[in-house]
C-alpha positions, -999 to +999 in steps of 0.1 A: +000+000+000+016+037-009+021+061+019+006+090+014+027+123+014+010+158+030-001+168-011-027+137-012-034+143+026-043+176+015-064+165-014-083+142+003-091+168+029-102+191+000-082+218+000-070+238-030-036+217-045-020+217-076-013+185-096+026+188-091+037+151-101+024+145-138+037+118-158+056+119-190+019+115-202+008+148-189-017+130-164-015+121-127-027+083-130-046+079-094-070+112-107-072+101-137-087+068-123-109+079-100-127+102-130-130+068-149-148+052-119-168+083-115-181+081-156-184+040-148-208+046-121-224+078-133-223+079-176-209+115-165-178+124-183-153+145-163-121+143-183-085+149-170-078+183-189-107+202-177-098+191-137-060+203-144-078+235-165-097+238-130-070+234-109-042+256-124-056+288-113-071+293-079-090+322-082-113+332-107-107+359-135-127+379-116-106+372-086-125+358-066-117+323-052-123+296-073-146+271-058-164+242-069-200+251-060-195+288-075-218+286-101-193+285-128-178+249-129-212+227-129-189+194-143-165+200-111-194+204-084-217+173-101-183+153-094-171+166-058-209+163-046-207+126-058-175+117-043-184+136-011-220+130-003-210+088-011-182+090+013-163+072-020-123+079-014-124+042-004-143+027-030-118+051-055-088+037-039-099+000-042-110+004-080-072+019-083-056-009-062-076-035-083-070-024-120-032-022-104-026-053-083-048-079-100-058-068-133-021-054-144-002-075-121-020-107-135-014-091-172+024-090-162+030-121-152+011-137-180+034-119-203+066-113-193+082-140-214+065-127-248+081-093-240+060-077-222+080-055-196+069-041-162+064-007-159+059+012-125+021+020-123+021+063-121+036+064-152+012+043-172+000+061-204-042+069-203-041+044-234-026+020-210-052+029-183-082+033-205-073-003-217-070-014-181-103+000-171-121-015-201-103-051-190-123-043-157-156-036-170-154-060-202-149-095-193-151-102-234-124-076-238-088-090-244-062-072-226-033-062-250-008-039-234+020-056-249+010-038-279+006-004-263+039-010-248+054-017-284+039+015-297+052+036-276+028+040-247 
């Protein structure tokens, strides 16, 4: 299980933070997860870009503070109302720790002798992630990272 620093202490508390460790990918996999969980269990799409648009400026052109419930975000107060009123931090970390430990790790091992390498898990590509994620909800669908791998992501 990952320690967690004072910058996810902080975001789980829900206080203003930047996303300061992006991947090579431009994306910071654990929040990228947790918005594919939140389409899975609401249809509502909430992509990665427009909560790093959100998040890079923390007051509003007007400058006033930028908050959630302001009005003027309705995608980012649909999605903190969710996660919030469902108490769902846990059920987001356990999606995360699944696709991760069982789905990927299983994938891994499976593959390893046809090429396939490991790679550590916050630097996965959101091809990589998306393809994870579909694995998870898609029991027909055949899991082909060695392929994303080879291409580059």
């Amino acid at each position: 299980m990952e320690d967690y620093g004072i910058e996810e202490a902080l975001e789980i508390g829900g206080e203003y933070s930047e996303f300061r460790e992006l991947n090579e990918f431009g994306i910071q996999v654990r929040a990228y997860l947790f918005l594919k969980k939140y389409e899975l269990e609401t249809g509502n799409t909430l992509s990665f870009d427009t909560v790093l648009d959100y998040f890079s400026q923390e007051f509003e052109s007007d400058g006033s503070l930028r908050l959630y419930n302001n009005g003027r975000h309705p995608e980012m107060q649909a999605f903190v109302e969710w996660m919030w009123e469902g108490m769902r931090l846990r059920d987001m970390i356990t999606f995360v720790d699944y696709l991760h430990f069982n789905i990927y790790t299983n994938y891994f091992f499976e593959n390893k002798d046809e090429g396939f390498q490991d790679q550590v898990f916050h630097r996965f590509s959101p091809q990589m992630l998306d393809a994870l994620v579909r694995a998870y909800t898609d029991p027909d669908y055949v899991l082909d990272l060695t392929s994303l791998q080879q291409a580059g992501y």
